[in-house]
N, C-alpha and C positions, 0 to 999 in steps of 0.2 A: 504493500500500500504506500509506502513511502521508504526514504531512506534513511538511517538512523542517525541523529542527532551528533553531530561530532563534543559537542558540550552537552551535558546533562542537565535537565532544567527541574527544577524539582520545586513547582509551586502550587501544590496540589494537594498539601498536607488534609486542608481543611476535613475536606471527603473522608480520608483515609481514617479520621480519628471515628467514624463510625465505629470498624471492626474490633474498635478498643472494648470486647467484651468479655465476660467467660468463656462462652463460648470458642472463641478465636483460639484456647488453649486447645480445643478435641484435635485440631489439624499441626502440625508439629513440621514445620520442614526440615529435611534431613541435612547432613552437613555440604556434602559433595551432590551439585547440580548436575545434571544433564545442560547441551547447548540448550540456549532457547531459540527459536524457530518462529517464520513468521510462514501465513496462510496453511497453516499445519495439517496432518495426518498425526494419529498415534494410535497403537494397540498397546495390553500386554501379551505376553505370550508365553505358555507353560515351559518349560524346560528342565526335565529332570526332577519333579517336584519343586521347581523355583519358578518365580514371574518374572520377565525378561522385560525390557520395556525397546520397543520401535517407535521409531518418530521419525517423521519427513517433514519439509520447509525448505522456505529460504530463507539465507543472512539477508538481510533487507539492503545492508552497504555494500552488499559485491554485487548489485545491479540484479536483482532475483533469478542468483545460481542456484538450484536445486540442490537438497543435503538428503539425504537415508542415513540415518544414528541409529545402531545397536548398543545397548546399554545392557549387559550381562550383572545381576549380580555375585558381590564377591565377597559377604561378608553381611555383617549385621550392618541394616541403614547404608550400605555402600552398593554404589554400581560405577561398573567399569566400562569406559567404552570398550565396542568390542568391533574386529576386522564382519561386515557383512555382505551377503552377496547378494542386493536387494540393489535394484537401480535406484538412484536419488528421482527425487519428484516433489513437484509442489501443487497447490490447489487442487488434491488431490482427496483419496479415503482411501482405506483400510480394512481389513474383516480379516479374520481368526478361525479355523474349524479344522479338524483333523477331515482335510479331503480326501484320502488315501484309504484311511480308514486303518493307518498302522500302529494309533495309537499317538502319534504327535501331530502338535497342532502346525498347518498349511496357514500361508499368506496370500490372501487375493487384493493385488492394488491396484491403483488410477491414478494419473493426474499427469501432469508437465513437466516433463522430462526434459533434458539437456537439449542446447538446442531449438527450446521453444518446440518440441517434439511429444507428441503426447506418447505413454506408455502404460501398459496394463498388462495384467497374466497371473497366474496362479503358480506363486513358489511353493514347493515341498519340503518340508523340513525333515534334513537328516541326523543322525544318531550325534555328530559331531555337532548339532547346532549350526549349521551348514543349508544353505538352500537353493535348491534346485529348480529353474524353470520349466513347464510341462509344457507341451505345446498347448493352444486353444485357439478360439478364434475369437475371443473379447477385445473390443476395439479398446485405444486408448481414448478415455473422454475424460475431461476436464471441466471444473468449478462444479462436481455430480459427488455423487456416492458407490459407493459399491458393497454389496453385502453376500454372504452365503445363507444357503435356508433349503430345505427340502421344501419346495412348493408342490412338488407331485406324487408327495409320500410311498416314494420306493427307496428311502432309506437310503440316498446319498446327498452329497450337498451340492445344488444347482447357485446360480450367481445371477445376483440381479445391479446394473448398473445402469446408471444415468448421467448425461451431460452433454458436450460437445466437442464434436472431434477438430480438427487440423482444418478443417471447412468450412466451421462456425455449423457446422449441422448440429440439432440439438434432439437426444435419445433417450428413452427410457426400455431395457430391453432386460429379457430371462435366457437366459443360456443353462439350454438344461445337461445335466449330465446323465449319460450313457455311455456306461461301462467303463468311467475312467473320462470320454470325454466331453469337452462342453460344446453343445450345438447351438445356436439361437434358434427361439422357438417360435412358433409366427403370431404366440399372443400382442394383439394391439394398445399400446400404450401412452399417450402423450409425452413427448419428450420433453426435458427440461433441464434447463441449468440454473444455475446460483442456488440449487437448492437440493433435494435431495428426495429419495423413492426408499422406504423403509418396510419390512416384512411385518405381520404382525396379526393372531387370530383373532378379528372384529369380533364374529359372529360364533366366537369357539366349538366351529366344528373338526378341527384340527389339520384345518389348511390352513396356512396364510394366507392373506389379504395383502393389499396394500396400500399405504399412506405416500403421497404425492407432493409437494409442495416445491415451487420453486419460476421460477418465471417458464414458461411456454414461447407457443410463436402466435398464441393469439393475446400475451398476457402472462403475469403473476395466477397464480393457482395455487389453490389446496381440493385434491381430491380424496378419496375411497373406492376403491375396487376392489370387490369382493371376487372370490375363488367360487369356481360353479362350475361344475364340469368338463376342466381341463382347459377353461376359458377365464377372464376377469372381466365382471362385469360392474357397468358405472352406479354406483350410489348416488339415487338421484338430490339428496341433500347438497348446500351450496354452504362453502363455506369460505373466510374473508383468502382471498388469493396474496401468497405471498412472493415477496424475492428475497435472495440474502438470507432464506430460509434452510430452517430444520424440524423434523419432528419425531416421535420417539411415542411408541404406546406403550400402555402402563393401567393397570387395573387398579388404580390407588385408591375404592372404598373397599375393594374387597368383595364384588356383590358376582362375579364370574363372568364379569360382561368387559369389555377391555375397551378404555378410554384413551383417550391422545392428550400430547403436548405437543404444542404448534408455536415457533415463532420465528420471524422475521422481519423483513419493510412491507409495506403496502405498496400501494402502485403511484399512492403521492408522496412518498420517503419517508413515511412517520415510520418508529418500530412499534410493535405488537407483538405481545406472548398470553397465549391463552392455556387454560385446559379445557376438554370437552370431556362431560361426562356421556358416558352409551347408556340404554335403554333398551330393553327386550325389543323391542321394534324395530329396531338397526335405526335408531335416532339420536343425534348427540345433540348436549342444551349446553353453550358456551357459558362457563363459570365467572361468576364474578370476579372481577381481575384486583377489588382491593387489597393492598400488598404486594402484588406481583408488579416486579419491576419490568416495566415493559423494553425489550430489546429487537434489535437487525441485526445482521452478521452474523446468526447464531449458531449454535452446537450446544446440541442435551445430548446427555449421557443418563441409564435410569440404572438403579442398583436399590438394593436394601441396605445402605451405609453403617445404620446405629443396629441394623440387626433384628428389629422390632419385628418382623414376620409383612412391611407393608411396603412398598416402591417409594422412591424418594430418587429426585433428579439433581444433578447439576448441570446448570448452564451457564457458556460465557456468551459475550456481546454487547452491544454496544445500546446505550441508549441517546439520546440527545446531547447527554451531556458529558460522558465518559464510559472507558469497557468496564465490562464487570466480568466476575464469577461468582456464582451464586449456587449456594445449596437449599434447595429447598426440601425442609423436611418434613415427611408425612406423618400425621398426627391422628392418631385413630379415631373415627368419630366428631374428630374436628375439620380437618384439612391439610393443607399445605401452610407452614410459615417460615419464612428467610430465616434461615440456620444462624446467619452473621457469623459466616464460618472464618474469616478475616482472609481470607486467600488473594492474592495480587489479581484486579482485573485486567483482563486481555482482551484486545480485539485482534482480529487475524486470526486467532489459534484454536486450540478445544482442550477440552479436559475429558478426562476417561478414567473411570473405578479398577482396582483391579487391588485384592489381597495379596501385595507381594511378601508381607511376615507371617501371614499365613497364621493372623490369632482370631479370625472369625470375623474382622470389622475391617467393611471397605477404604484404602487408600486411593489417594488421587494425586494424578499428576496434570498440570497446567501448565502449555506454552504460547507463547503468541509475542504481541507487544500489550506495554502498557501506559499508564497513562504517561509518561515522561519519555515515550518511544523506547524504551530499552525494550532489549531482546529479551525471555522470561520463560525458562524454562524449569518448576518446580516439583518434585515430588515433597509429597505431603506424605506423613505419617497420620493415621488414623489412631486416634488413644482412647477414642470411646469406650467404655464399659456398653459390651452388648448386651447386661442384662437389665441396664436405665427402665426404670416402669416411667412410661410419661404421663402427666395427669391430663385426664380428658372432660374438656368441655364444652359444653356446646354454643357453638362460636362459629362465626361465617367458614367458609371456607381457604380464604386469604387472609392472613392477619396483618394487619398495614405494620410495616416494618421501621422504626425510627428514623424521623428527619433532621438534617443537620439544624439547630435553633440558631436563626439568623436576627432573633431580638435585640443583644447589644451593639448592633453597628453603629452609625452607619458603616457597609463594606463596601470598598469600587469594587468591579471585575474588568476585562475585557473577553472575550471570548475567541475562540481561533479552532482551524482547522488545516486537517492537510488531503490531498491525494493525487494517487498520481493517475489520470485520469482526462477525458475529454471536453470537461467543460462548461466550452464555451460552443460544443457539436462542432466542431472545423474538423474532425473527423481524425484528428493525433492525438495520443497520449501525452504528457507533459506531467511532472512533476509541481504541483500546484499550494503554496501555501493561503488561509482567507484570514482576516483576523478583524477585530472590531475595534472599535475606537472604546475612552470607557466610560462605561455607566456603574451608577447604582442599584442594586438589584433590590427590590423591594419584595416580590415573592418568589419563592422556589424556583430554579429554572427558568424562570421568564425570560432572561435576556438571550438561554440556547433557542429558545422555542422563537422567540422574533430574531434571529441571527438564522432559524432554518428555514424561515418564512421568505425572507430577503434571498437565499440561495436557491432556494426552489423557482423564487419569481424571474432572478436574475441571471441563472445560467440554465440553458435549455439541459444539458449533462448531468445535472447535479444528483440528480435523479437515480439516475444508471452508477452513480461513481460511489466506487471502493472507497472508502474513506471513515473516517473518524473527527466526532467532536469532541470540542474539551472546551472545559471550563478553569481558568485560572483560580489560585488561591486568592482569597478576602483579602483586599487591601486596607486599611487604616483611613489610605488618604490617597488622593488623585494622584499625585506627583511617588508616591511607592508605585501605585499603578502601570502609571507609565514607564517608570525604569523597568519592572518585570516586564510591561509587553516588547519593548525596543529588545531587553534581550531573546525574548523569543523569536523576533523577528532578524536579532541576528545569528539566532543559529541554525534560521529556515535559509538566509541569505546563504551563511559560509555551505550548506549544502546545493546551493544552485537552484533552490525552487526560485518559481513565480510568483512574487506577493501580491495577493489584492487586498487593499482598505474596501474595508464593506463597515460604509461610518451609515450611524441614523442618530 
């Protein structure tokens, strides 16, 4: 999305003093990082009774070279990088499953390869931790997903992927396997990219379904396609179309019917994150979103983190006014409420569950950039007590999450963005910094939300573009103000973007 800051700018305290809670203690980051990674891919992956961790991106300052990082562990809390034989790739995904069926777990990837070169396939994983490409016929597609799943319950695992190839063609397709290998199958799918095609039993009769979300060639979309005789057919319900999207099902009351998490942009660049609860009628009623921070950019990941027997998600992404990661966790008979698990937000990247000390409670790692542009690549230790009784009340579904108190000011702000992106539609990419003149911010947010009013009005691209907002740290006084923005604006200079003043 951009390139990374040669000075590090770090005015952004304010926000961060949220995480300042107890909670923030359950997540514990280890000593020794992995690289961080930007427009990321990650798995974990079994080995030997251990959880290995993969991760793909690009260094954002070496012009987006493609990276593939094998991280072996070596030790309690330690991992080492390790030699792999996985192509580097970016804007890309990842999936897990013993395809072979010998017992260790295969890799199936996607995304943009050296070269500006898309790549995809299905490695096999050997005894030495070693892997091997099979042949297949799975195109390389980029800014999509890729996943394995038995859709045709003969008990191997078929591949479903989505995005656009080297043509700007954009696909949604199942490549089933037979006998070892994978054929594409002629079920009809809308294709899409910036978003993602996810597996998952709607209607639990022990096929998958599929969840859809991501822009189209008539448009942003969120669909459902049910499993029906060897075919997928459309659920005629309409739900809000996203881009810059992701979604993840997840039965989070408990009731045997399997619900969705949806979020991304809309088709006028606001973000949105919902849940949908199902209904015996194959109906979903969108939940009230009090509490849920609404985000673009995204990536959910779902697990049982605290071990409670109920689904609980994390998601990064971006809102109006900076990235987040966020846990949200399931509360029986209550809902969903922000963990305030204190984890560094990221945009570009994803986070992903995976027991790698193997004591019963899910760990997490997050990479991306964040809000001061660094590269952020973290594992989290999990220290939960998975036998916590939560107390249960009856209480909406969303529990509104605390806001920064901005009573004692006055505070200046200015606001600023960056991407590297088209615009102004002259039809080239460009590295683009925006940034505001400053004001007083009298409620929440208001100066992102009239700062993306003015960019939406003012540049026909803005729309379409990768990018991230932010909001500076509370100033005292006008003249603090302005020294923080002049330095942000000279360290978008010493990288060579293009500045626009976007004053009101």
């Amino acid at each position: 999305m951009t390139k990374l800051l040669s000075s590090r700018i770090f005015l952004f305290l304010a926000f961060n003093l949220l995480v300042l809670v107890l909670q923030a203690q359950v997540f514990t980051e280890i000593n020794k990082q992995p690289q961080g990674l930007a427009n990321s891919a990650a798995v974990w992956i079994s080995r030997q009774s251990k959880l290995d961790l993969i991760h793909s991106g690009e260094l954002v300052h070496t012009k987006m070279q493609p990276k593939t990082n094998l991280y072996k562990q070596s030790g309690t809390d330690q991992f080492a990088l390790s030699n792999v034989s996985l192509p580097p790739f970016s804007r890309g995904d990842m999936d897990v499953a013993d395809f072979n069926k010998d017992g260790l777990q295969d890799v199936v990837i996607t995304g943009l390869g050296i070269g500006n070169k898309p790549v995809a396939g299905v490695f096999i994983q050997q005894s030495n931790g070693t892997f091997i490409r099979i042949q297949s016929n799975i195109p390389g597609l980029v800014d999509g997903s890729v996943e394995f799943g038995d859709f045709d319950k003969d008990e191997d695992m078929d591949v479903l992927i989505a995005g656009s190839d080297n043509n700007k063609m954009i696909f949604t397709r199942i490549f089933e396997n037979v006998e070892g290998k994978l054929t594409e199958s002629d079920i009809n799918l809308p294709g899409i990219q910036f978003g993602s095609a996810r597996w998952g039993d709607a209607n639990r009769d022990g096929y998958p379904d599929i969840l859809i979300t991501g822009l189209s060639a008539t448009g942003p979309i969120t669909r459902i396609y049910i499993y029906q005789n060897n075919a997928y057919k459309l659920l005629p319900q309409m739900f809000p179309g996203l881009k810059h999207s992701d979604g993840a099902w997840l039965d989070y009351n408990l009731d045997n019917m399997t619900d969705f998490v949806v979020s991304g942009s809309t088709a006028s660049g606001m973000p949105y994150t919902h849940v949908f609860r199902a209904y015996k009628d194959m109906q979903f009623d969108e939940q009230r979103e009090s509490g849920m921070r609404q985000l673009m950019n995204s990536k959910i990941d779902v697990s049982d983190f605290d071990a409670d027997g109920d689904p609980d998600f994390v998601i990064t992404g971006e809102s109006l006014e900076r990235p987040y990661t966020l846990v949200f966790e399931n509360r029986k008979n209550v809902g969903f409420i922000d963990y305030m698990a204190g984890l560094t937000g990221v945009s570009n990247g994803v986070a992903r569950w995976g027991d790698y000390d193997g004591d019963g409670d899910f760990d997490l790692f997050v990479t991306g950039i964040d809000v001061c542009y660094n590269l952020i690549g973290n594992i989290y230790r999990n220290n939960l007590n998975p036998e916590i009784d939560h107390q249960e009340d009856d209480m909406d579904i969303f529990i509104e999450s605390p806001i920064v108190d901005y009573s004692r000011g006055p505070y200046y702000y200015f606001v600023f963005s960056s991407c590297f992106c088209d615009i102004e539609g002259k039809g080239v990419k460009s590295y683009n910094m925006l940034i505001s003149n400053i004001h007083q911010e009298k409620d929440d947010f208001n100066l992102t939300y009239k700062f993306n009013e003015i960019l939406l009005e003012k540049f026909p691209g803005w729309p379409w573009s990768d990018r991230g907002h932010r909001t500076s740290n509370a100033f005292t006084s006008v003249k603090d103000a302005e020294e923080g923005r002049l330095q942000v604006i000279g360290g978008y200079t010493n990288d060579e973007f293009k500045i626009h003043y976007i004053n009101w």
